[in-house]
C-alpha positions, -999 to 999 in steps of 0.1 A, spaced: -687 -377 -653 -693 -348 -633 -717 -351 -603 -739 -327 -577 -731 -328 -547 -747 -307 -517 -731 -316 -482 -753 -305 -450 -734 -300 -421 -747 -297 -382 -735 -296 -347 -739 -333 -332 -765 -340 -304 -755 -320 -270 -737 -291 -287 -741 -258 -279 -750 -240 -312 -747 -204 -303 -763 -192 -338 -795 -213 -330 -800 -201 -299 -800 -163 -316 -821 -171 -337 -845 -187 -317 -847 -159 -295 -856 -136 -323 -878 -162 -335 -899 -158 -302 -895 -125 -299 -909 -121 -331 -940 -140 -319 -935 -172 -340 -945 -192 -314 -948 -227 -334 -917 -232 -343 -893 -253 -317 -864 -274 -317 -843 -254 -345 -807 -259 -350 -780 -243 -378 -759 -255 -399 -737 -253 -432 -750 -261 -468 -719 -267 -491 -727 -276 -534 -702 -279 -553 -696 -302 -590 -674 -331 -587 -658 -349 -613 -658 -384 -609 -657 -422 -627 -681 -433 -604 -708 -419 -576 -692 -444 -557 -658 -421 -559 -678 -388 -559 -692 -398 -529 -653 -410 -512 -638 -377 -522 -674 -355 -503 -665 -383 -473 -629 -377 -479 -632 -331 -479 -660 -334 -452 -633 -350 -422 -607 -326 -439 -623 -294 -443 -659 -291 -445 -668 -310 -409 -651 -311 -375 -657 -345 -368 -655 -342 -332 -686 -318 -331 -701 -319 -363 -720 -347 -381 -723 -342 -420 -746 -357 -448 -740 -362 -483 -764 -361 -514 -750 -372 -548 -767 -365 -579 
């Protein structure tokens, strides 16, 4: 069976996330004054073959700590479909 996946990655709480902060700034400076609190991250889709969502989802868990993520400063979620 082959499977969607989209993995969201983003910096943990208490990370700097130098992107963000550029963005924000021109945010501001653009006079979007509403919008607060904004962080970046990674979107990664991709197909996965799989028996199972079960497995589909242990090979996204398995290619986030490997690849996708840095666990020590990045969280990551996954969305099978």
């Amino acid at each position: 069976m082959i499977f969607n996946a989209d993995v969201k990655v983003n910096f943990k709480p208490g990370i700097n996330d130098p992107q963000a902060i550029s963005i924000f700034d021109a945010i501001r400076n653009l006079g979007f004054d509403e919008i607060s609190n904004l962080s970046s991250g990674k979107l990664f889709s991709f197909e996965i073959s799989s028996n199972s969502k079960e497995k589909a989802r242990g090979l996204c868990i398995e290619l986030c700590e490997k690849l996708l993520s840095n666990p020590v400063i990045e969280n990551y979620e996954i969305e099978i479909n």
